[in-house]
Structure formats: structure tokens, C-alpha cells
C-alpha positions in Angstrom: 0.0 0.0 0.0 2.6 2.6 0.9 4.0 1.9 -3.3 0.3 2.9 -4.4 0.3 5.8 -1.9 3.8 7.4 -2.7 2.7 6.3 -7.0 -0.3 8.3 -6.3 1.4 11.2 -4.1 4.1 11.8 -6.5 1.9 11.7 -9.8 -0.4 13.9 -8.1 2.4 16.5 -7.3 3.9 16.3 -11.2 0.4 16.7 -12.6 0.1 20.1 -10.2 3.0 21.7 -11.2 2.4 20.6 -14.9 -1.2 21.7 -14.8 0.3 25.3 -14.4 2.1 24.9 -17.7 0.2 22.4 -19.9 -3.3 21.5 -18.6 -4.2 19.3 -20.8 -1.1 17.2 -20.3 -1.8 17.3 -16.7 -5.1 15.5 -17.5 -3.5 13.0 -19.6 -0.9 12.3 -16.4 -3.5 11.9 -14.2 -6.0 9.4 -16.2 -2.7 7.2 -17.0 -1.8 7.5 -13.1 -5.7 6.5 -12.1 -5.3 3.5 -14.9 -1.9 2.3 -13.7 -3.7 2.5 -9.8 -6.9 0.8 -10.8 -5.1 -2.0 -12.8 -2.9 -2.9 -9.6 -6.6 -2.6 -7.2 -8.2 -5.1 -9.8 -5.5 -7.3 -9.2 -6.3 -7.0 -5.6 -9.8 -8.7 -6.6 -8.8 -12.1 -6.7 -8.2 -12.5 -3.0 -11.6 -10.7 -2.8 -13.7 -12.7 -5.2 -12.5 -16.0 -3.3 -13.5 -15.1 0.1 -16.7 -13.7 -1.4 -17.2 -17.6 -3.0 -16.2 -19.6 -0.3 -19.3 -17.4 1.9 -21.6 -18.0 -0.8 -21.2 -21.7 -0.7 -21.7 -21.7 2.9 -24.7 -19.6 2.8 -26.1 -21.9 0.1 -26.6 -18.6 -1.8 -27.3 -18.7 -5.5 -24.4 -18.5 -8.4 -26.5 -15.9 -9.8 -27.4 -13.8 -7.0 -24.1 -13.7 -6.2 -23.1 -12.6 -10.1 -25.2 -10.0 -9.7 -23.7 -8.8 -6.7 -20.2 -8.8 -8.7 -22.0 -6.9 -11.5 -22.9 -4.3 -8.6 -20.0 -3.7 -7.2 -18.0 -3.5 -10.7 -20.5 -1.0 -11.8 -20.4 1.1 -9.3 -16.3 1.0 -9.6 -16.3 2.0 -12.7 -18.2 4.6 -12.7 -16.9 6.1 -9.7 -13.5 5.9 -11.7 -14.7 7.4 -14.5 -16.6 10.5 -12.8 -13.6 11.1 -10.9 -11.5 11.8 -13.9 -14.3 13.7 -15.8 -14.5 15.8 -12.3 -10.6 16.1 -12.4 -10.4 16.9 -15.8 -13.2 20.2 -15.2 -16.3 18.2 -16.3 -19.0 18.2 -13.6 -22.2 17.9 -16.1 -20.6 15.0 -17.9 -18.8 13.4 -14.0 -22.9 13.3 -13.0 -24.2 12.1 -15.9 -22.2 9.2 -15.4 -22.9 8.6 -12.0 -26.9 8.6 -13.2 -26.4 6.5 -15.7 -24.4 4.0 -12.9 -27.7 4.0 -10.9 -29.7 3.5 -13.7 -27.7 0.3 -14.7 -27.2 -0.7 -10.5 -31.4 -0.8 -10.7 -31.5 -2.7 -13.5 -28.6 -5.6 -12.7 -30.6 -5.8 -9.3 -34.3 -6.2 -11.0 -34.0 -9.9 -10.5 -33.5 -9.7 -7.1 -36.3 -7.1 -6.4 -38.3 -9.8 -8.6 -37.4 -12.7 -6.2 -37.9 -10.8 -2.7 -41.4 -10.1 -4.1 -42.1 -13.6 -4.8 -41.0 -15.0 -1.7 -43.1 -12.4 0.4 -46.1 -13.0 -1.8 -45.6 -16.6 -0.8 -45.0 -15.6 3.1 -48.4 -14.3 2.9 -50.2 -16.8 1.6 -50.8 -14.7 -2.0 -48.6 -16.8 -3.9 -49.9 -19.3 -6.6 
């Protein structure tokens, strides 16, 4: 952690100083830093996603519930990255539109589940066929 910290520290301080000079090569420093960061956190994921399977087969959860969780949390990654550089790179309007369009796609990955919680309380009270 303390390589990613000084990587990002250092980075951070070249694209301030460049940003003065050259703003738009500031921006370019700073979306090749964020890559170079997210690429070494994705590889972080594998540890991640096997603790995440060895609880969902001893919660007897389903393989695609639990996809869909992985679709939820990668979503909302990415576009977290991605409005974070628009914002850095002076584009609010375009950094939110993102983020909308991130919660549109979060609500519709999750439908199915919505779906299934409905069903079983349907059944819970006796409404279900």
C-alpha cells in the first residue's frame, strides 16, 4: 500500500505543477496514473472474489445472485473511476451524468432480485400461486 500511496502522491504532485504549464497534459498524467492505480486494485480482486465464493457456498446462496452482486460492485467501480477523472479533468455535467447513468444500470442488474424478494413475500403471505 505505501507503493500505491507514494505512486499516487508523486503523480499527483507532477500533474500540479504541470497543470500550471500544460493543462491538458496534466489530465493525460492523471488518467494514466488513475489506470496504472486501478489496474494494480483489480488485481487485488482475486483474493476478494475468493472469500466472497467460499461465503456464498456456505450460505447456500445462489451463483447468480451472487453474479449479480459482482455486476454491482463493478458497476459502481467504474463509474466512480470514470466521474472522478471527468471531475478532475473540469467536467462536472458530464462526471454526474455518469454517476446517473451507474444507478440506472445498478437498478436494472438488481431487478431480478427485487423480482425474487417479491415472490417470496407473496408466498409468506399466503398470495402466492
Amino acid at each position: 500500500m505505501i507503493k500505491v500511496a507514494v505512486f499516487g502522491i508523486v503523480t499527483s504532485l507532477i500533474a500540479m505543477k504541470i497543470k500550471t504549464i500544460r493543462p491538458e497534459i496534466a489530465v493525460v498524467i492523471a488518467v494514466i496514473s488513475s489506470i496504472l492505480l486501478a489496474m494494480y486494485g483489480l488485481k487485488q480482486m482475486e483474493e476478494i472474489l475468493t472469500v466472497f465464493e467460499m461465503i456464498r457456498s456456505y450460505s447456500k446462496i445462489p451463483q447468480s445472485y451472487f453474479q449479480i452482486l459482482l455486476k454491482l460492485i463493478g458497476i459502481s467501480f467504474i463509474c466512480e473511476f470514470a466521474s472522478n477523472i471527468c471531475k478532475d479533468a473540469g467536467q462536472a455535467s458530464i462526471a454526474k451524468q455518469i454517476e446517473f447513468a451507474g444507478k440506472l444500470a445498478i437498478l436494472i442488474v438488481g431487478l431480478p432480485v427485487f423480482e425474487s424478494l417479491l415472490g417470496t413475500i407473496q408466498k409468506l403471505l399466503g398470495n402466492g400461486t
